[in-house]
Biopython code that builds the backbone (N, CA, C, O; Angstrom):
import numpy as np
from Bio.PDB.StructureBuilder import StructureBuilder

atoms = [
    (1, "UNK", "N", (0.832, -1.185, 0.000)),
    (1, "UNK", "CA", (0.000, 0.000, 0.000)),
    (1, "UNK", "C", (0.874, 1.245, 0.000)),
    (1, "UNK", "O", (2.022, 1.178, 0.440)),
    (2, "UNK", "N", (0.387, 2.346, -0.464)),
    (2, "UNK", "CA", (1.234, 3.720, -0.518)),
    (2, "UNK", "C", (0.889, 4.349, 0.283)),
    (2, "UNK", "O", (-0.284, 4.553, 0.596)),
    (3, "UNK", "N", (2.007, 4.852, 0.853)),
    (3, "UNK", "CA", (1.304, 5.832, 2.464)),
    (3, "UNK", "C", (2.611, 6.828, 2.274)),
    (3, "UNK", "O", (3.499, 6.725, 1.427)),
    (4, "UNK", "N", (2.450, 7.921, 3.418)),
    (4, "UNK", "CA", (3.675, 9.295, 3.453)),
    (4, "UNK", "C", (4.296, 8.493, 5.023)),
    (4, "UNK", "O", (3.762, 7.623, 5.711)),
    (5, "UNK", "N", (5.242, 9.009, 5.144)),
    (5, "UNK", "CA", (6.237, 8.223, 6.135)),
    (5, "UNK", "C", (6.217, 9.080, 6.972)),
    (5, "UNK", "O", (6.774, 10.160, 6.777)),
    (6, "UNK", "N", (5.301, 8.675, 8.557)),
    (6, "UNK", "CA", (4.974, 9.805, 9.258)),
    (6, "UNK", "C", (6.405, 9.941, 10.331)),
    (6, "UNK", "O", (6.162, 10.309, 11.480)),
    (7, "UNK", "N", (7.670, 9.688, 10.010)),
    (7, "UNK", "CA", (8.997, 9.278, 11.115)),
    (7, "UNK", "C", (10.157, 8.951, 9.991)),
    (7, "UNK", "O", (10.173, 8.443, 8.869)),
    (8, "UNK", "N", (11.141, 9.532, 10.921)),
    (8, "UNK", "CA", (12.351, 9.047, 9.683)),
    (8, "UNK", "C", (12.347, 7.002, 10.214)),
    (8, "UNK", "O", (11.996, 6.361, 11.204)),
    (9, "UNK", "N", (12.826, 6.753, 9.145)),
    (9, "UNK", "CA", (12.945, 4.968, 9.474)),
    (9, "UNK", "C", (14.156, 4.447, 9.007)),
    (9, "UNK", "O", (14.200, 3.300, 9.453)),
    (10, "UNK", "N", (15.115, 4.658, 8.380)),
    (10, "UNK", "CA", (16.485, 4.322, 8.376)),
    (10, "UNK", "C", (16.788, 4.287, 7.366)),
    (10, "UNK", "O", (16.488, 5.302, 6.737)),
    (11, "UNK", "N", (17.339, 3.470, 6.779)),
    (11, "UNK", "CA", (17.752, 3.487, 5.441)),
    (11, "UNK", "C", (17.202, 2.415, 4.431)),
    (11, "UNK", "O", (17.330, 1.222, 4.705)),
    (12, "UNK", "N", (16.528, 2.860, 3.148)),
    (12, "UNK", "CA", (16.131, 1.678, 2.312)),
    (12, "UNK", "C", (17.041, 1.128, 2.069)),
    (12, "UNK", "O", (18.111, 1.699, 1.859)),
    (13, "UNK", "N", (16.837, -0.497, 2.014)),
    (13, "UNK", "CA", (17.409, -1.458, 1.343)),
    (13, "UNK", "C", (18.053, -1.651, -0.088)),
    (13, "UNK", "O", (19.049, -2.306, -0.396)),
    (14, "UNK", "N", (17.310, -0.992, -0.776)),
    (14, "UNK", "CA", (17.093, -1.095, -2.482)),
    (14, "UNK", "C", (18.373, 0.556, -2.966)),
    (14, "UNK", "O", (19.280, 0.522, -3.797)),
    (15, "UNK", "N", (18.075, 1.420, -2.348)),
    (15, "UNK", "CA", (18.952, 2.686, -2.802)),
    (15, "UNK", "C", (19.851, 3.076, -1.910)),
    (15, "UNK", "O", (20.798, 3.751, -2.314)),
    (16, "UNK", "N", (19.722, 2.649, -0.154)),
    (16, "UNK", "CA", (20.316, 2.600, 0.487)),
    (16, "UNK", "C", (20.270, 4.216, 1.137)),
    (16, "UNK", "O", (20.765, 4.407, 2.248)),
    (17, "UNK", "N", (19.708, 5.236, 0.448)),
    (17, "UNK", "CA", (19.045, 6.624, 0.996)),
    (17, "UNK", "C", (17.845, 6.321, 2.374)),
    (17, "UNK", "O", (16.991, 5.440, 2.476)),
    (18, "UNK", "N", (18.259, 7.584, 3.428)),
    (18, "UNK", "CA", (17.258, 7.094, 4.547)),
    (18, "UNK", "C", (15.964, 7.708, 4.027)),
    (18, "UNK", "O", (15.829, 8.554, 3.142)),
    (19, "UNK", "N", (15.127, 7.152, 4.704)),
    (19, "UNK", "CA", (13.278, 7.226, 4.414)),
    (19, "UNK", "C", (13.173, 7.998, 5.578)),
    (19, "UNK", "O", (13.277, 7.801, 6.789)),
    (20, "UNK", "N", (12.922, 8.991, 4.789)),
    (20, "UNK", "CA", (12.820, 10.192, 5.891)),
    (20, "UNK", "C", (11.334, 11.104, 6.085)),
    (20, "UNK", "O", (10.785, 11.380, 5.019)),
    (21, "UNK", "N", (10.814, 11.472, 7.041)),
    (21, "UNK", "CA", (9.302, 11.629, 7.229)),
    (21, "UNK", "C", (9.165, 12.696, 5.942)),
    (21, "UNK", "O", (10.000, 13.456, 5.454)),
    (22, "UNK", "N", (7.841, 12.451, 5.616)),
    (22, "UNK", "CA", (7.462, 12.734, 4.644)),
    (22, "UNK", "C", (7.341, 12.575, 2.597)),
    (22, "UNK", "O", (6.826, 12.978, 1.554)),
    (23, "UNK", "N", (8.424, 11.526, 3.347)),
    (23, "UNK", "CA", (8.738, 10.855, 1.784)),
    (23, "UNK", "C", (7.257, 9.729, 1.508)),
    (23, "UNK", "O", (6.752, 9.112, 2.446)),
    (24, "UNK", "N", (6.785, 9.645, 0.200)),
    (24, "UNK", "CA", (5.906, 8.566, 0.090)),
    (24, "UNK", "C", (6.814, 7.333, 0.094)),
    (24, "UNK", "O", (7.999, 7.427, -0.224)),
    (25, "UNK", "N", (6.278, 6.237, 0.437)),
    (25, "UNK", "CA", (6.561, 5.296, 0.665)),
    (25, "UNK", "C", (5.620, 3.715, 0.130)),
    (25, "UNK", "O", (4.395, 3.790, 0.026)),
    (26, "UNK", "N", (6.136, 2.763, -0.081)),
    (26, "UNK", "CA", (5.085, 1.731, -0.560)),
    (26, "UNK", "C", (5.421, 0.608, 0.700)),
    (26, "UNK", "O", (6.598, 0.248, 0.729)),
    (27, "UNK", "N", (4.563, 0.049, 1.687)),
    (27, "UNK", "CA", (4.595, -0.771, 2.702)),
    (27, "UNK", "C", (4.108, -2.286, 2.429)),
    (27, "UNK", "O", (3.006, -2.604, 2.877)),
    (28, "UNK", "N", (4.748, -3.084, 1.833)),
    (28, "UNK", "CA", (4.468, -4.527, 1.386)),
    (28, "UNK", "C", (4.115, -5.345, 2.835)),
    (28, "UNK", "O", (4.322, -5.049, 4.012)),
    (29, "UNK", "N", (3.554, -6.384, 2.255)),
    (29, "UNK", "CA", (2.638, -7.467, 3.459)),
    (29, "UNK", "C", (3.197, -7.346, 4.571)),
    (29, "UNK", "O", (2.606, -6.780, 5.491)),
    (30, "UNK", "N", (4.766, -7.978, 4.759)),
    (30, "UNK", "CA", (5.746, -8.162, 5.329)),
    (30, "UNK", "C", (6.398, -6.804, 6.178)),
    (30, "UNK", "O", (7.468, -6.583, 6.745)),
    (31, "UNK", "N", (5.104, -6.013, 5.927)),
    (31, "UNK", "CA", (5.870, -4.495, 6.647)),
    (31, "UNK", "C", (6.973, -3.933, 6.229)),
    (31, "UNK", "O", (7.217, -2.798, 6.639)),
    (32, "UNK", "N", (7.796, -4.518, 5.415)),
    (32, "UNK", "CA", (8.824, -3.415, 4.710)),
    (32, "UNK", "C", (8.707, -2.007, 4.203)),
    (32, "UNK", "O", (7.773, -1.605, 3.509)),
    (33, "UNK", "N", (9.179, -1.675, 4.388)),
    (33, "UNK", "CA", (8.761, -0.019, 3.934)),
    (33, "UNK", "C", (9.741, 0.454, 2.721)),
    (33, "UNK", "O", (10.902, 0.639, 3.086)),
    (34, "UNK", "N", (9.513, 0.648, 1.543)),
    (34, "UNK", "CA", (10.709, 1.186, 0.470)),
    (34, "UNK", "C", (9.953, 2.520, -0.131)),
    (34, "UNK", "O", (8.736, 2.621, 0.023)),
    (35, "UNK", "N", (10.900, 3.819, -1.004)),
    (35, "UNK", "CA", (10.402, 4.610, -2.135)),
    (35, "UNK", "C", (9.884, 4.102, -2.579)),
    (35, "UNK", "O", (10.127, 2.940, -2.905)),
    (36, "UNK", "N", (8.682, 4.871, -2.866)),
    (36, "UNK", "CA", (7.931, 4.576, -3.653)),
    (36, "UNK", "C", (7.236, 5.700, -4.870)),
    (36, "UNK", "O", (6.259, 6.274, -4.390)),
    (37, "UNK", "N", (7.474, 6.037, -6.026)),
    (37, "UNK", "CA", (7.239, 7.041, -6.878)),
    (37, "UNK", "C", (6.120, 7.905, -6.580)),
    (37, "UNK", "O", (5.081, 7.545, -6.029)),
    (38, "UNK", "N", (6.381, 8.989, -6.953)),
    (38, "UNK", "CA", (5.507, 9.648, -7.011)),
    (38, "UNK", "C", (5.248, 11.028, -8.227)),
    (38, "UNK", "O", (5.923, 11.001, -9.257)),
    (39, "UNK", "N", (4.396, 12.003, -8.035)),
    (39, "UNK", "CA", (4.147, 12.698, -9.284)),
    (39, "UNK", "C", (4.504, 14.214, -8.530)),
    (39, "UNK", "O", (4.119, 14.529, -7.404)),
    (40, "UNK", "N", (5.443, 15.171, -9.567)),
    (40, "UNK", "CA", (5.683, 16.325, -8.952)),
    (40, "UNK", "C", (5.649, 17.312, -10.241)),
    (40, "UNK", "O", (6.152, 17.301, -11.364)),
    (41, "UNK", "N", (4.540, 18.431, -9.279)),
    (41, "UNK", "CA", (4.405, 19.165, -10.591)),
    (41, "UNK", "C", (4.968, 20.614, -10.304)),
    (41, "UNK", "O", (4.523, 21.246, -9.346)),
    (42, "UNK", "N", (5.569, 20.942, -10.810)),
    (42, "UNK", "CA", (6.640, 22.314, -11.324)),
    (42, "UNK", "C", (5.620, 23.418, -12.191)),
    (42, "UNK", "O", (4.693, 22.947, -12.850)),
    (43, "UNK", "N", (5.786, 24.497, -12.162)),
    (43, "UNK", "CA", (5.026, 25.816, -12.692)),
    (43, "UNK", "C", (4.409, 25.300, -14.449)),
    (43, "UNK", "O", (3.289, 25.369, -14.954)),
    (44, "UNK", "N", (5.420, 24.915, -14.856)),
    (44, "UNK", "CA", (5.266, 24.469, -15.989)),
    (44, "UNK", "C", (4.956, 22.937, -16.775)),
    (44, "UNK", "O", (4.874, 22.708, -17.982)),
    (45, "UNK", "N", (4.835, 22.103, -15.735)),
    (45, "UNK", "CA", (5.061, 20.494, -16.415)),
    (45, "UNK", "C", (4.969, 19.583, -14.938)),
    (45, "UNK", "O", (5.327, 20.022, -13.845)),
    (46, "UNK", "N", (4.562, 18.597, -15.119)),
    (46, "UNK", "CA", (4.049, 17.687, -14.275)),
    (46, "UNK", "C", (5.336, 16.470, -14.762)),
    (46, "UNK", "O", (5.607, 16.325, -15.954)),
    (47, "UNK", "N", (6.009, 15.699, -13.722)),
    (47, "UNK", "CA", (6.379, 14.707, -14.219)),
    (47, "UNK", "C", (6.411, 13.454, -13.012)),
    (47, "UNK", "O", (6.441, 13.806, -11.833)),
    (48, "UNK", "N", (6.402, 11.931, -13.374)),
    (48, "UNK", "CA", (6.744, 11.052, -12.598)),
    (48, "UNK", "C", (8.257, 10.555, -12.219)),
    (48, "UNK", "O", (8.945, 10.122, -13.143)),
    (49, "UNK", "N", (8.856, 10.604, -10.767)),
    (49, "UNK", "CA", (10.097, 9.851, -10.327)),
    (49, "UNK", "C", (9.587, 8.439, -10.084)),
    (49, "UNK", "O", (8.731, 8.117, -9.261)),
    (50, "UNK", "N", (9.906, 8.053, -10.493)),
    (50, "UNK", "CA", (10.056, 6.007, -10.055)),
    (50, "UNK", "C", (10.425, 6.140, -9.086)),
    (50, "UNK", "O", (11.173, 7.111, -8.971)),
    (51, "UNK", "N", (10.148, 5.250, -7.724)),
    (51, "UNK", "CA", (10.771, 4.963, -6.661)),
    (51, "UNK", "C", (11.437, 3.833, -6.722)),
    (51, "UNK", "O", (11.409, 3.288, -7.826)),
    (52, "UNK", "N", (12.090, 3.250, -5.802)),
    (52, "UNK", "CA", (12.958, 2.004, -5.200)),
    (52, "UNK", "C", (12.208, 0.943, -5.653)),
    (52, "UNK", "O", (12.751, 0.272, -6.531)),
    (53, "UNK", "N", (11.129, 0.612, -5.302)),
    (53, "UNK", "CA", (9.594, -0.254, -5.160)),
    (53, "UNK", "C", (9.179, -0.622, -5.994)),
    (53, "UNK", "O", (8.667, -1.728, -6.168)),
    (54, "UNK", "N", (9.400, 0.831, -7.203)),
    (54, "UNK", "CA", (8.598, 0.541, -8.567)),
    (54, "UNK", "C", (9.457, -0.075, -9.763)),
    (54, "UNK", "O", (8.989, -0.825, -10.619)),
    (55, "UNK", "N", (11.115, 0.461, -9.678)),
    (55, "UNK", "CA", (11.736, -0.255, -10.316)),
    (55, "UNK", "C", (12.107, -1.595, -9.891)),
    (55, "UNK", "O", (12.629, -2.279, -10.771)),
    (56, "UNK", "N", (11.935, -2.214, -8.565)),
    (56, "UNK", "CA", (12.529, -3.265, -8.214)),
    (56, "UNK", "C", (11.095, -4.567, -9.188)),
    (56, "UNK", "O", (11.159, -5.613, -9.835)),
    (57, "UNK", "N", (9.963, -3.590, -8.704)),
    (57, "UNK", "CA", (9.376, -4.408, -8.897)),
    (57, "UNK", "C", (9.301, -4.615, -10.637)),
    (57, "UNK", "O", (8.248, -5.106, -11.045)),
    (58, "UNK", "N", (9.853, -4.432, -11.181)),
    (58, "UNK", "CA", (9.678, -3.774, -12.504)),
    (58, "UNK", "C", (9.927, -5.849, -13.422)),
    (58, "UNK", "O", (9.394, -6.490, -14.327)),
    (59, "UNK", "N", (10.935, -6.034, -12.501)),
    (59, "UNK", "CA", (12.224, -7.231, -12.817)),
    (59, "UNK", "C", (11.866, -8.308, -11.850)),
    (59, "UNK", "O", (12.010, -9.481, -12.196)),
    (60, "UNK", "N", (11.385, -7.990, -10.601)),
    (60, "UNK", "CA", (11.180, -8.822, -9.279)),
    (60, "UNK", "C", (9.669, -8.720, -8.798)),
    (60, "UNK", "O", (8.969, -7.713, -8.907)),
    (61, "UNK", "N", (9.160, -10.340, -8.064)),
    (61, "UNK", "CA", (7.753, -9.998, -7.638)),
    (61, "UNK", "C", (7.975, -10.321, -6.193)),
    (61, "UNK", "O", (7.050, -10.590, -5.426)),
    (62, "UNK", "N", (9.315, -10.281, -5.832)),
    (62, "UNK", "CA", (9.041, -10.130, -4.010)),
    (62, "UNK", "C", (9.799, -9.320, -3.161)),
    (62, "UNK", "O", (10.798, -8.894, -3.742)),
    (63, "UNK", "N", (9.683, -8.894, -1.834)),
    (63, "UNK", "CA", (10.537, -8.167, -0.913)),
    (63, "UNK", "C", (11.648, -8.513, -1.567)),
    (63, "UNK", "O", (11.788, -9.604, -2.118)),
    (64, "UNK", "N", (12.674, -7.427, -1.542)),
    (64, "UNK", "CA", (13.873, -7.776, -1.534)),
    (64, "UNK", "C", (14.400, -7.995, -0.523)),
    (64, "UNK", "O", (15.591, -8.204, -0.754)),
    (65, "UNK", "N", (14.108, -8.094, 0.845)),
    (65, "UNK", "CA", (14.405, -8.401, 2.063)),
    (65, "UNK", "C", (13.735, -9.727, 2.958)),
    (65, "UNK", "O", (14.041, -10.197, 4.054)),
    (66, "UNK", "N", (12.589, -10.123, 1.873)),
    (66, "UNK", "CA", (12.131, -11.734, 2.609)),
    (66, "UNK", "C", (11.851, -12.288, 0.917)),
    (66, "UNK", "O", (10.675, -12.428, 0.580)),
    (67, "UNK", "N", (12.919, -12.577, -0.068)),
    (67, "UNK", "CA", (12.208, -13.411, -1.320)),
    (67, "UNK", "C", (11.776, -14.317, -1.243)),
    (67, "UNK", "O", (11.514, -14.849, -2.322)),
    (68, "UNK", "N", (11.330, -15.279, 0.338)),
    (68, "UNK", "CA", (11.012, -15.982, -0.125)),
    (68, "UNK", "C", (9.313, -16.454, 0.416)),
    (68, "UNK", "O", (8.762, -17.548, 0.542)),
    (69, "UNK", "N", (8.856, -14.999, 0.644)),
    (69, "UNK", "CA", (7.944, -14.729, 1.556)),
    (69, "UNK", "C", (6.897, -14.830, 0.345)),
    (69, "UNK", "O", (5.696, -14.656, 0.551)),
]
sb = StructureBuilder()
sb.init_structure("model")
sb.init_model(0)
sb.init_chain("A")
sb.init_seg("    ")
for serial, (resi, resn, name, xyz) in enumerate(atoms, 1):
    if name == "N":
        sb.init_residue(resn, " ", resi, " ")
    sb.init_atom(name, np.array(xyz, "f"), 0.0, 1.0, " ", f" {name:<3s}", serial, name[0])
structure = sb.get_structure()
């Protein structure tokens, strides 16, 4: 599920940058917490960043921290 990260929480796994309050975030079954993309719009143009989450999952269909969950 996608939620905003109400606390810093340490460092993702996947980019290794800390998840710091207010970053969106994607929270899999297993409670992991990784980036997770989102949409940012500028005066002129709207664009999407991929998060951690979205490229992992892009190639992979599990935690990268329980694969075998």
């Amino acid at each position: 599920s996608e939620d905003v990260l109400s606390k810093d929480a340490g460092e993702c796994a996947i980019c290794l940058e800390e998840l710091q309050q207010g970053d969106t975030i994607a929270r899999l079954p297993c409670l992991c917490i990784y980036h997770k993309g989102q949409v940012f719009l500028t005066l002129h143009m709207q664009f999407w960043k991929a998060g951690c989450i979205d490229e992992w999952f892009e190639v992979n269909r599990s935690c990268p921290e329980h694969p075998s969950d």
